[in-house]
LODO-559679 format. One record per residue (C-alpha): residue in three letters; x, y, z. Coordinates in pm, whole numbers, padded with zeros to 5 digits, always signed. Example, Ala and Ser with C-alpha at 12.3 -4.5 7.8 and 13.67 -1.06 7.14 Angstrom:
<sites>
ala+01230-00450+00780ser+01367-00106+00714
</sites>
This chain:
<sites>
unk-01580-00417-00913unk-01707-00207-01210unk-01965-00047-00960unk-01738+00024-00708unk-01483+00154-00885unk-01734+00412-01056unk-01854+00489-00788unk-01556+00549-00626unk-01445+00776-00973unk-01745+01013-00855unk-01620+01065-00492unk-01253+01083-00574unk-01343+01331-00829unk-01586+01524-00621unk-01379+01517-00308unk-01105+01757-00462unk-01370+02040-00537unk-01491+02037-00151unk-01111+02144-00079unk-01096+02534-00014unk-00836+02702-00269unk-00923+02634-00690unk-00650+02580-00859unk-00683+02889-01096unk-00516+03069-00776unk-00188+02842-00805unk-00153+02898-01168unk-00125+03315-01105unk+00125+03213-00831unk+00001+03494-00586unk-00005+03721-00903unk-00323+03977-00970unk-00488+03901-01327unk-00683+04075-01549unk-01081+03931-01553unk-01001+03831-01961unk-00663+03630-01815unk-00863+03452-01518unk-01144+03359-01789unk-00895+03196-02041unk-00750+02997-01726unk-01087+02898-01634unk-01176+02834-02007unk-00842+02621-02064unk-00923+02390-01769unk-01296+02378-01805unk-01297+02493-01466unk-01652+02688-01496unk-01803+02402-01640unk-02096+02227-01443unk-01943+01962-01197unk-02150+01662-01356unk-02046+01781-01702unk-01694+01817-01582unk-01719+01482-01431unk-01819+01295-01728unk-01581+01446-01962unk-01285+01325-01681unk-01466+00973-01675unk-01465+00952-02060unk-01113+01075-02071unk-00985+00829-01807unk-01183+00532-02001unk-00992+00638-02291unk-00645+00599-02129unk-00632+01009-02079unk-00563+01082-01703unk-00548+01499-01826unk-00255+01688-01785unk-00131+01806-01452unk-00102+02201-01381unk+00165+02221-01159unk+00410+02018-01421unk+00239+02129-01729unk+00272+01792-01878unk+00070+01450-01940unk+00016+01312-01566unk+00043+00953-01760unk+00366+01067-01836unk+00426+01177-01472unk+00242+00818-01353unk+00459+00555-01630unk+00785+00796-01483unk+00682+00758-01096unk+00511+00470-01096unk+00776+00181-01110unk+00972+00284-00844unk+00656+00261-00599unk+00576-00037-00714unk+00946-00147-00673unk+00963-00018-00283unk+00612-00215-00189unk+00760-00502-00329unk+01044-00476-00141unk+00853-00406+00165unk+00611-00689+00096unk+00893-00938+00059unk+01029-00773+00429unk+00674-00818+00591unk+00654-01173+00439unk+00985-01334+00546unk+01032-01160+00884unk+00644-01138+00969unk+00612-01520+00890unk+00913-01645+01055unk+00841-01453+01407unk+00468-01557+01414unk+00595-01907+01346unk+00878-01954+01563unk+00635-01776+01847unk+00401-02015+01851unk+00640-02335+01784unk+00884-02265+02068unk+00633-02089+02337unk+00768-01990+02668unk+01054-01708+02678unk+01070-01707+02254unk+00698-01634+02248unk+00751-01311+02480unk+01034-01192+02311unk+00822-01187+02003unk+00541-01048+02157unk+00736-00764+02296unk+00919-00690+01957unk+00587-00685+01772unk+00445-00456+02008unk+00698-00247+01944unk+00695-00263+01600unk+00283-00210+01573unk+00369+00079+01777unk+00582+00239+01577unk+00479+00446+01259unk+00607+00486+00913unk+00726+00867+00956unk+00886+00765+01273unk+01051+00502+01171unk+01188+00678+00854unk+01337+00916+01097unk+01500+00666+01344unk+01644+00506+01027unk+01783+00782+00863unk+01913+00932+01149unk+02117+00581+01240unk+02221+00410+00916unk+02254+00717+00690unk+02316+00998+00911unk+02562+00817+01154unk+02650+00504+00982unk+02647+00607+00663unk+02566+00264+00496unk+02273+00357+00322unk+02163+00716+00132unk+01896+00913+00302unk+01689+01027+00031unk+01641+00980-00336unk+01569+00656-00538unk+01891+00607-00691unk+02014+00649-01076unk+02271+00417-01143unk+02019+00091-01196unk+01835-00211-01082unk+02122-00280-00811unk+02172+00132-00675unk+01767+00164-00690unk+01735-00136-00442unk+02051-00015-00213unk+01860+00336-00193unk+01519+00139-00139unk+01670-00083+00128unk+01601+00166+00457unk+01198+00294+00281unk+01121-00050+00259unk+01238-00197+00591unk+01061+00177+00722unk+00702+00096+00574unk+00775-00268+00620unk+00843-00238+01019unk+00460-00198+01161unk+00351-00464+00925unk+00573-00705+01029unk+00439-00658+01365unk+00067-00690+01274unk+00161-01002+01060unk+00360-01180+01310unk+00095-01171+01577unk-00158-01343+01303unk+00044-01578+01241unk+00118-01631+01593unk-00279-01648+01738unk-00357-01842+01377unk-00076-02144+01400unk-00218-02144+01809unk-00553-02188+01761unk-00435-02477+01454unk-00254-02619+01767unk-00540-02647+01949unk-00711-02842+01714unk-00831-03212+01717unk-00697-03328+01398unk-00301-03199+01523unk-00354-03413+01816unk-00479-03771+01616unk-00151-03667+01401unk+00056-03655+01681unk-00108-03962+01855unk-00042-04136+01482unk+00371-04054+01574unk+00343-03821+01262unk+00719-03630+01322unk+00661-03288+01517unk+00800-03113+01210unk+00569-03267+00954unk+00264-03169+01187unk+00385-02812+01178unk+00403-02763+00834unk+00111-03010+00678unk-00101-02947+00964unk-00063-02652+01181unk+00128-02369+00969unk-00105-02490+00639unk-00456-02457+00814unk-00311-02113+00912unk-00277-01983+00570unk-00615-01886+00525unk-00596-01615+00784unk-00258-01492+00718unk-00342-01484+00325unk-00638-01241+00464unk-00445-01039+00642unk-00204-01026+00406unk-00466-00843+00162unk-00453-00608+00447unk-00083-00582+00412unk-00063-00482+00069unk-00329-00232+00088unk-00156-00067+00377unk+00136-00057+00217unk-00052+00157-00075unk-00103+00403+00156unk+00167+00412+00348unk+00374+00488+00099unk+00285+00817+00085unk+00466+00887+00406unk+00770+00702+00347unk+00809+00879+00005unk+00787+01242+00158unk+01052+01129+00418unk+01299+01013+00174unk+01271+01206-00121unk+01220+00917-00334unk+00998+01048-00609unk+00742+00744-00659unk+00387+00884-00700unk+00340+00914-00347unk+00485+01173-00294unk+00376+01327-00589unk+00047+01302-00465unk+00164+01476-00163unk+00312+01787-00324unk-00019+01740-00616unk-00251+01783-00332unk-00043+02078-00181unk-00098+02287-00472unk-00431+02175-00584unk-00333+01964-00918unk-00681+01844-00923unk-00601+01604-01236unk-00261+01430-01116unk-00468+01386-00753unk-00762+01231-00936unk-00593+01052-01109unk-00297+00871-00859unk-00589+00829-00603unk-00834+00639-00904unk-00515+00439-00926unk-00507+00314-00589unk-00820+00265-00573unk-00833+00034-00826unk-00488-00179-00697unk-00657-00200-00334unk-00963-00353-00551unk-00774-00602-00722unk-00519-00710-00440unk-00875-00802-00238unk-00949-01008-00593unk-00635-01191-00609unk-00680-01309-00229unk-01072-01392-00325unk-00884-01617-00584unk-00640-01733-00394unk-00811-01822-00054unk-01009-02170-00181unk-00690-02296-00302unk-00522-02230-00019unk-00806-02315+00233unk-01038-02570+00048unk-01318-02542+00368unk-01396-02198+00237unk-01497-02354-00118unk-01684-02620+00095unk-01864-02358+00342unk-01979-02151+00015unk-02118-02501-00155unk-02288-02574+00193unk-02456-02228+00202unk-02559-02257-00150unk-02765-02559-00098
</sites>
């Protein structure tokens, strides 16, 4: 993880200088300077410095707990991050919860009940993978703010835990939809193939109860893939984010990485994308962790390999 993520420091730092514009152009705001006034610019922000020197300097900084300080909001982008911050982490885990409890249920009732269910389900995942974020943002806003009124259309709320999760309610169900989809189906095609199985039919032959079958033997061997995909989930939902933030106004650090990258704040970019980074790194940790314990054949397989 250590490798990857300094490795990943170099590129996400390097990427920003292949961008056309410099962010010394931004700062004048259209505005002619003086060769002394562009100098002091480029002097303040080490911006004619060597790009490996300038590199290591960031690195040492960010090691340090120093992220730099952001030129469009000439302030501390930690400050800008520990401000942001919790309310993205608050809409994916709203969105999360969404994916998990609707994603779960459809996938298992789908393959349970077969027939007319299952197609109904397949047909209302479809259109939910087919749907994206920004689109459903719109289609949302335009119903259940616009012409329903029930919910706000933009902003993140002021007024607490409780108005935060009332404005978060129509983002999260938004970046929640097309996983719920892509979930479902797992579940679906994972619980099937479990079905298929030979040990589900010497339970069944034993007169273990239907509904004991389904959840020792069927919906349990399942978890393994699901908890994989689920990885995916989360990661997704990183991303996505960005998208769902712009459309609403919220004000979580996806979309100030959008308007960062718009104006070239090279250290608040850096520094929001490192982050990400590093949370898609340890979300595929946590289900490393948490896929023997769930799925003891994959601690078995590994021990069988070994030897």
């Amino acid at each position: 993880m250590a490798a990857t993520l300094l490795t990943a420091s170099f590129v996400v730092f390097g990427a920003m200088y292949l961008a056309p514009g410099n962010p010394a152009s931004f700062l004048l705001a259209g505005r002619s300077a003086s060769p002394e006034a562009l100098a002091s610019i480029n002097a303040q922000y080490h911006l004619d410095d060597p790009f490996l020197l300038r590199y290591l300097r960031w690195l040492g900084d960010i090691l340090q707990g120093d992220f730099g300080r952001s030129i469009t909001y000439r302030t501390d982008v930690s400050r800008l991050l520990a401000d942001r911050l919790p309310i993205t982490l608050m809409l994916i885990t709203m969105s999360l919860a969404v994916v998990v409890a609707v994603g779960l249920l459809l996938g298992r009732i789908a393959a349970v009940r077969g027939g007319a269910t299952d197609s109904a389900v397949l047909v209302t995942t479809t259109f939910a993978v087919g749907t994206p974020s920004f689109v459903a943002a719109v289609l949302l806003q335009g119903l259940f703010a616009v012409n329903l009124g029930w919910f706000p259309s933009s902003g993140a709320g002021d007024g607490g835990l409780g108005d935060m999760l009332w404005h978060l309610t129509l983002p999260s169900v938004a970046l929640a939809l097309y996983l719920i989809g892509m979930l479902a189906r797992v579940t679906r095609s994972a619980m099937l193939e479990a079905l298929d199985s030979d040990h589900v039919t010497v339970a069944r032959s034993r007169g273990v109860p239907e509904r004991q079958v389904i959840k020792r033997h069927v919906f349990r061997n399942a978890l393994g893939t699901v908890l994989t995909t689920g990885g995916l989930v989360v990661s997704t939902l990183l991303v996505c984010t960005i998208l769902v933030e712009t459309a609403f106004s919220i004000g979580g650090i996806g979309q100030l990485l959008e308007l960062s990258t718009t104006t070239k704040d090279f250290p608040t970019v850096q520094a929001i994308s490192l982050i990400i980074v590093a949370l898609f790194m340890i979300v595929n940790l946590i289900v490393d962790l948490l896929l023997p314990l769930v799925d003891p054949r994959v601690t078995l397989g590994t021990r069988s390999a070994a030897v």
